[in-house]
C-alpha positions in Angstrom: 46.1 91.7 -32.6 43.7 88.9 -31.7 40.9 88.9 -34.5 40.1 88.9 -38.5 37.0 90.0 -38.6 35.6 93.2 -40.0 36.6 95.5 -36.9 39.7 93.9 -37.0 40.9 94.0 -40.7 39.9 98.2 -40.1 42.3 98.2 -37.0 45.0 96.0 -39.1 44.7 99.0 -42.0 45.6 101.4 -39.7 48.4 99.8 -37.4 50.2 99.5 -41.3 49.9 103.1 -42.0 51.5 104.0 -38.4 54.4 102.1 -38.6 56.3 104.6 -36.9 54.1 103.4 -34.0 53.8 100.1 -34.5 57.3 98.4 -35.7 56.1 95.0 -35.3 52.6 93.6 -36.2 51.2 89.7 -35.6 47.5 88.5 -36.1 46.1 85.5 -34.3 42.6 84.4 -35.1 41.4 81.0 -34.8 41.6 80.2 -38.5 45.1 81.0 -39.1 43.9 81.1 -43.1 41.7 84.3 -42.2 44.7 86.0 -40.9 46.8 85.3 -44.0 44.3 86.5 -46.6 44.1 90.0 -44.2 47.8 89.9 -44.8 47.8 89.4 -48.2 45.0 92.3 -48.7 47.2 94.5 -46.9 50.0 93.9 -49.3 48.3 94.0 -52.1 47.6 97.6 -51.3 51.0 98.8 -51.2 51.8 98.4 -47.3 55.3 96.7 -47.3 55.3 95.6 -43.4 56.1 92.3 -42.0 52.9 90.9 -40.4 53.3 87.4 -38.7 50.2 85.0 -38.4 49.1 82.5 -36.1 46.3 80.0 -35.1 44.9 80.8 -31.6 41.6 80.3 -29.8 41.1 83.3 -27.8 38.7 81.4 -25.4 41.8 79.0 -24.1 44.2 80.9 -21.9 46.6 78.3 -22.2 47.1 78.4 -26.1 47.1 82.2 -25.3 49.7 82.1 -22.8 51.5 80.1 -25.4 51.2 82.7 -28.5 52.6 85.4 -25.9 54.7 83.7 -24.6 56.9 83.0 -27.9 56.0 86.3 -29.6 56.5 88.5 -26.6 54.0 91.5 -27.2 54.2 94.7 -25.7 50.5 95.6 -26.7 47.6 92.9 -27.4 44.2 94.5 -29.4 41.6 91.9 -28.7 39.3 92.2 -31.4 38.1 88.6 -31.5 34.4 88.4 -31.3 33.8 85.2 -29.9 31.4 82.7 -32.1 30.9 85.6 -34.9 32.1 87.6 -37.7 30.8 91.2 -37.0 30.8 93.9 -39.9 29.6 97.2 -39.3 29.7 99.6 -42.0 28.3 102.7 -43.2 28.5 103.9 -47.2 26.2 107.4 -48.3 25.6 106.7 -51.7 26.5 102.5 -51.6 29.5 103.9 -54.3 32.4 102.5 -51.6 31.5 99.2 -50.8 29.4 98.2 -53.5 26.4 96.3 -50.7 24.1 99.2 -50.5 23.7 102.6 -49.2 23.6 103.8 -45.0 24.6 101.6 -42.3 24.3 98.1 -42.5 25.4 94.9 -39.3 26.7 91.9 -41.3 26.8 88.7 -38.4 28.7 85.7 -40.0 28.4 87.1 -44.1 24.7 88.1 -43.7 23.1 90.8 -43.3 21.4 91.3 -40.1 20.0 94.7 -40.3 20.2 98.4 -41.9 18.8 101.9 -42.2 19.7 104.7 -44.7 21.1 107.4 -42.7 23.1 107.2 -39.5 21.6 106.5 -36.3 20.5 103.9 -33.8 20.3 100.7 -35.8 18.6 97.2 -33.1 19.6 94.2 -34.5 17.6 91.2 -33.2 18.3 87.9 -32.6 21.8 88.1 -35.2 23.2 86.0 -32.4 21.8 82.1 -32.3 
């Protein structure tokens, strides 16, 4: 999986808890760091699966060539948003994630917009 952000640690969750599926399990980002701290959140919640790391910029085909060359995927999920750290997320009552209630766009740890309920939700100008 190419990505750390919030879209991708959601994917990472769930690739853990179908490891029937998924018997092997790599993250690349371009801060290596982020990747480890995903794997270490996902251990400390009980999942015991073997997750390799590694530092790629998913921009340079050559450095990507590289990664897939030496780790030999069968599946890439590109999650990497390019230049940002996207978070979407929606909480009722603000009880599950503790940043407020309805949905709110996080670009780069800030909030960029919300509304209570669901629904359409135009963020402007998030991405300078």
């Amino acid at each position: 999986m190419i990505g750390a952000g919030g879209v991708a640690t959601v994917a990472a969750f769930k690739i853990v808890q179908n490891q029937d599926v998924f018997t092997e399990f790599m993250i690349a980002s371009r801060r290596k760091e982020k990747c480890d701290k995903l794997v270490k959140s996902i251990h400390d919640k009980g999942y015991k699966m073997d997750i390799q790391t590694a530092e790629v910029d998913a921009d340079d085909v050559e450095q990507l060539k590289a990664l897939f060359n030496s780790y030999q995927p069968e599946l890439v999920i590109n999650l990497a948003l390019p230049y940002h750290d996207l978070t979407i997320l929606y909480d009722q009552d603000g009880s599950r994630y503790h940043v407020g209630k309805g949905l709110q766009v996080w670009v780069d740890g800030k909030l960029a917009g919300q509304r209570d309920t669901l629904g359409k939700l135009v963020v402007k100008g998030a991405f300078k």
